[in-house]
Every structure is written in C-alpha cells, then in structure tokens.
C-alpha positions as CSV (number, residue, x, y, z in Angstrom):
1,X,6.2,-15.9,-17.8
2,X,4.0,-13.3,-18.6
3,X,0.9,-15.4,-18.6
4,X,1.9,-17.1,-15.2
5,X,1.6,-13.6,-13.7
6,X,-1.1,-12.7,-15.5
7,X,-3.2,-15.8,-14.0
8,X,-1.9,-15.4,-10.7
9,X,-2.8,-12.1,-10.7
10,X,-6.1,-12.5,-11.6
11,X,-6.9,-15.6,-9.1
12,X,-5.2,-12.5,-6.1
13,X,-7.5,-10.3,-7.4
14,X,-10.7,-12.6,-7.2
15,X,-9.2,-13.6,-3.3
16,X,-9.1,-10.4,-2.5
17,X,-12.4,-9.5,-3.6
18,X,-13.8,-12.5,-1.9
19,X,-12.0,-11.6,1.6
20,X,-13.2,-8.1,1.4
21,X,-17.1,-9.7,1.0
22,X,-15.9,-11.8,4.6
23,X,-14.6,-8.7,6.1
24,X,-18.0,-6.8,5.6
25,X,-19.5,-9.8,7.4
26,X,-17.9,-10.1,9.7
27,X,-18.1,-6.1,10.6
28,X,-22.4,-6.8,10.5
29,X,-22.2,-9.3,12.9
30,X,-19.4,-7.8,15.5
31,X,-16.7,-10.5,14.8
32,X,-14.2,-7.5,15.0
33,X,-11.0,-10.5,15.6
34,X,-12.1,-12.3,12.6
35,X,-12.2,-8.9,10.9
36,X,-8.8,-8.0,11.6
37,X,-7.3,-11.7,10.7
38,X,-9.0,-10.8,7.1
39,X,-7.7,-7.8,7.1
40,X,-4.1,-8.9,7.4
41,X,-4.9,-11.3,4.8
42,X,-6.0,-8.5,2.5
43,X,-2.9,-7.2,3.7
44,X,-0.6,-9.7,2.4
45,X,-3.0,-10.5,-0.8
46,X,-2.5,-7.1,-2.0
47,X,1.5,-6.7,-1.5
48,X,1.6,-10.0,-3.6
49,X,-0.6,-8.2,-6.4
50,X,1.8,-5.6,-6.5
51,X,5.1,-7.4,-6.7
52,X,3.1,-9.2,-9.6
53,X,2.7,-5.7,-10.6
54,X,5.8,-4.8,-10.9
55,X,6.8,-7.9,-12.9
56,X,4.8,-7.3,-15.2
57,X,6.0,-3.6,-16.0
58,X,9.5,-5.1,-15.7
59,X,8.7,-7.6,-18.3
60,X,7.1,-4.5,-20.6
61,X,10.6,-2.8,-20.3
62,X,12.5,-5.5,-21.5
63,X,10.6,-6.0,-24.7
C-alpha cells in the first residue's frame, strides 16, 4: 500500500511541477484564462499530494 502511495505521489509531484512550468508560460505570453485553468489544476494536484500525505503518516502510526 505504501509503495502505491509512494508512486503516486511521486508521478503528482512531477504533474505538478510540469503545470507550474505551463503556468509561467502562459503568464509570459498574457494567456491569463489558461493561467487560471492551471492554476486550479495545481490546485486540485496539490490537495491530492496531501491526502497521500497523510496516508502515508497514517501508515507510519500503525507500524
């Protein structure tokens, strides 16, 4: 289970950083709606990384 989390995780974390890259460029060339659509994205991305999170401390508590 752990590993599961831990891969999903880590494939989040790599989304998120790639969205953040299409954020900044779409902020360069004024594309401020497809800004704020990647910015909700990030948005959901990163409350996913932290229920993962918390899993994973969960699953350190019960061993």
């Amino acid at each position: 289970m752990q590993a599961k989390l831990l891969s999903e995780q880590q494939a989040l974390k790599d989304s998120a950083n790639n969205i953040n890259e299409r954020m900044a460029g779409c902020s360069y060339n004024g594309q401020s709606d497809n800004a704020m659509a990647e910015k909700q994205q990030l948005a959901a991305v990163h409350g996913r990384l932290i229920a993962i999170q918390s899993s994973i401390d969960s699953l350190a508590k019960v061993r």
